[in-house]
C-alpha positions, 0 to 999 in steps of 0.5 A: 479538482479532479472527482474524489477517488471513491467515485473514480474507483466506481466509474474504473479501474484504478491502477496503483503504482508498483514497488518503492523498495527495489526502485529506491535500490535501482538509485544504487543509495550510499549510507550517507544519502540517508538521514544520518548514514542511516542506512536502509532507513528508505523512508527517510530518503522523503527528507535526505533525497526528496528529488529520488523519492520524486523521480519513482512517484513520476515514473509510476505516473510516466507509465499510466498509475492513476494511483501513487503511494507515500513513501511511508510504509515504515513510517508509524511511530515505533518503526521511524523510533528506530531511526530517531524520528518517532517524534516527529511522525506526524511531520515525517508523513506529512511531508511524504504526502506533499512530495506525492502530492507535488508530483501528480499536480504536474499532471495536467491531462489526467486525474491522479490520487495520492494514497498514504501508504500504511505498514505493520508496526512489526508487532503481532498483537494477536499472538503469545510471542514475548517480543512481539505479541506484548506491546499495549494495544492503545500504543500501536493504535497510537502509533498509527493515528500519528501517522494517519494524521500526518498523511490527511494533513499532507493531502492524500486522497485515500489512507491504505493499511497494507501487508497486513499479517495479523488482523487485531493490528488491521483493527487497531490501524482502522480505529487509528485512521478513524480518530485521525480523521476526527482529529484533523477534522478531514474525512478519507476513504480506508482501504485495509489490504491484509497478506495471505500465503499461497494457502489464503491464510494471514500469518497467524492462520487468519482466513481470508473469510474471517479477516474480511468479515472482522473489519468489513463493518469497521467503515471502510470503503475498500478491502484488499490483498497484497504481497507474499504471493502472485496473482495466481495464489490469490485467486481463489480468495478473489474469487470469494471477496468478489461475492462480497459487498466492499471493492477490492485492490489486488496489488500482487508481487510478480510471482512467488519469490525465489531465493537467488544466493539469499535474495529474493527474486520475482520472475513474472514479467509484465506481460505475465502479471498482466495478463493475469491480473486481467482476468481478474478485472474481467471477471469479477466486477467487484475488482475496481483497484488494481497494481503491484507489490514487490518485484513490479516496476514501471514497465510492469504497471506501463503494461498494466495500463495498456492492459486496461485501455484496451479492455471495455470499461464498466 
């Protein structure tokens, strides 16, 4: 058995895979891989096209992670009741987390860890929008436990609520993953990772100061920033959450988007987010998890790797 993820964390730097998304479009999917023909519905590729969803999470491994997501980040109750699966949310994320876990148990060299990915639910219950800011506040915390607890049962090492944008929902998410747990009977760590634009603020002008400070004692082990920016707009809010007392993960996208006939691009090239994201590790040594977001692939995490082993370990 390798040593628990929390201790892993502690000993090193764990580096975390890069993007699912843009990986998933590299495989060039038609509408009937998906479930259905529903097109876009990624996360149902775990059940129509397992072997791909596989074949990213062995790439990630294949370039050095020590750390690999489920392909679940739309994959709490309302979002899989757009495509018909909502009742089947705790089933749905478990078998997202046995094809993860599969991958790294070919690993035999070196430890690998399973971390259940947690998206938004695509409300935004801190604001006063009609559409979004009204869903019931015990509904969105049930939609999260479904799915947190489909991921225990499935096997993951650590549970990561992630591109968070409004802070009452990282809330409700936290309790969620906590009455999973009781539930299943199975304790893991949390990691909260909110979404901040290049001014440090969440989408409804939540600081990065206030956000931690508001879930930082909801029991978590970690807590962290990913996507919107690159590393660079990031830094001064690394800066002050290395001051704190949780760990971080700084998972990045390469670079600032840019908008290429209506698509976003991200330029940074692995050695650049690399580099970058090692100045983090060397300077702040409350930084124990590192990784990318969108626009990273396996040879920006492979060069990440390299970035790591040729540095001194703490």
């Amino acid at each position: 058995m390798p040593e628990p993820f929390l201790d892993a964390a502690r000993k090193r730097v764990l580096l975390f895979d890069g993007a699912m998304g843009t990986e998933i479009q590299r495989l060039n999917p038609k509408p009937e891989d998906f479930p259905d023909g529903k097109d876009g519905f990624n996360d149902g590729l775990n059940i129509s096209r397992p072997e791909w969803v596989m074949q990213i999470h062995r790439s990630y491994l294949k370039a050095g992670a020590d750390c690999i997501e489920t392909n679940t980040f739309g994959s709490n109750k309302f979002k899989l009741d757009e495509y018909g699966y909502g009742d089947k949310t705790v089933e749905f994320n478990k078998k997202a987390a046995q094809l993860a876990r599969e991958v790294c148990n070919e690993l035999k060299d070196r430890p690998s860890y399973v971390i259940g990915s947690m998206g938004p639910t695509g409300y935004l219950p801190s604001s006063n929008d009609p559409d979004l800011g009204q869903k019931p506040l015990d509904e969105i915390r049930e939609a999260f436990m479904l799915q947190a607890q489909g991921l225990i049962i499935g096997g993951v090492d650590a549970l990561l609520i992630e591109t968070s944008q409004d802070i009452l929902e990282v809330k409700l998410a936290i309790e969620a993953c906590h009455m999973a747990m009781e539930k299943v009977g199975s304790t893991v760590p949390i990691i909260a990772n909110v979404t901040l634009d290049q001014y440090g603020k969440m989408l409804l002008g939540t600081s990065v100061q206030a956000a931690y400070t508001t879930v930082s004692d909801m029991k978590i082990d970690a807590f962290g920033l990913n996507c919107s920016t690159g590393p660079a707009e990031m830094a001064s809010s690394v800066r002050w959450l290395s001051e704190q007392d949780l760990p971080i993960l700084v998972m990045p996208n390469a670079g600032m988007p840019h908008n290429d006939g209506g698509r976003a691009v991200y330029k940074m090239s692995p050695r650049e987010i690399s580099g970058e994201l090692a100045k983090f590790v060397g300077k702040y040594e409350h930084v124990r998890m590192i990784g990318g977001c969108c626009g990273t692939n396996p040879q920006h995490i492979a060069e990440l790797r390299k970035n790591l082993d040729s540095s001194s370990t703490r």
